[in-house]
N, C-alpha and C positions, 0 to 999 in steps of 0.2 A: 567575450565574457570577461568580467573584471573580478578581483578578489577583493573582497571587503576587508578590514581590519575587523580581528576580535577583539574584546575587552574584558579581560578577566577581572571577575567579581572580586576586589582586595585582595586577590592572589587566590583567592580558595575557589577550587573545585573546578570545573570545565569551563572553557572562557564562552563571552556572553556572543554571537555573530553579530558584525554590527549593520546596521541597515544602510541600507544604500541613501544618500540624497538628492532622492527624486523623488517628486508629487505621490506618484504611485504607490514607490518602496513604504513610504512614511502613511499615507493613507492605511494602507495592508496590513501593517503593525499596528496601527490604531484599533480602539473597541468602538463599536456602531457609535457610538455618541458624540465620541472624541474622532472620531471618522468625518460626522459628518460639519462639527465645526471646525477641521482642519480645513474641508474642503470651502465651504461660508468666508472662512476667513482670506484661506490663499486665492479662491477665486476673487473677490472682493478688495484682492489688496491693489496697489498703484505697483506699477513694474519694480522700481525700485526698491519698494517694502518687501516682494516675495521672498528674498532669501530671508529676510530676518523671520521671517513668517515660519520657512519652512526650519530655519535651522532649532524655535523654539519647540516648534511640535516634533522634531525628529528625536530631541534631547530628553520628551514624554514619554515616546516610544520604545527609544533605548531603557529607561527609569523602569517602564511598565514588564522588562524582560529579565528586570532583575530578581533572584530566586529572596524570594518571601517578600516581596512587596507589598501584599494586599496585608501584611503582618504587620509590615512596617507601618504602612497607612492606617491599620486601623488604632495600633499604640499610639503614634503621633495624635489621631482626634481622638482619644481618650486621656491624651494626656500621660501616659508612662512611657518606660524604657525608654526617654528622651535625651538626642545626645549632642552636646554643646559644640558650635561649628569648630575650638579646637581640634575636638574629639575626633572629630569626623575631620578635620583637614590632616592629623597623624593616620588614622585608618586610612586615609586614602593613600598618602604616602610612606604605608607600612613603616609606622611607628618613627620615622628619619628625620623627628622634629628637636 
């Protein structure tokens, strides 16, 4: 058994577990939809494309585990509480800009 890396949400609150990178791990964390064109895709791909394959869908997967996503996704297509990639590149590295 191996231990994964967490990744704490911009420091706040309990860190996020992070998925394994393999077909499987990333498939599992996926929602039926996005399941099943992770699998379309990485079956489909030439050998040498599957990591780039697996590494975008795993970076979905992670996104999708983040506390209030579905919040975030829906402000972004509505249009509000939108935050400029400064913003977001100080948040990420807790304000060290």
């Amino acid at each position: 058994m191996t231990a994964q890396p967490e990744h704490p949400p911009n420091g706040q609150g309990a860190a996020i577990p992070g998925i394994p990178h393999t077909i499987n791990a990333i498939a599992d964390a996926l929602s039926g939809t996005d399941r099943a064109r992770f699998y379309t895709e990485v079956l489909a791909a030439e050998e040498q494309i599957v990591p780039a394959v697996m590494r975008r869908w795993w970076k979905t997967a992670m996104l999708n585990l983040a506390p209030g996503v579905e919040r975030s996704r829906a402000n972004a297509a509505a249009g509000r509480n939108l935050v400029s990639v400064d913003e977001l590149a100080d948040r990420i590295e807790g304000g060290g800009r």
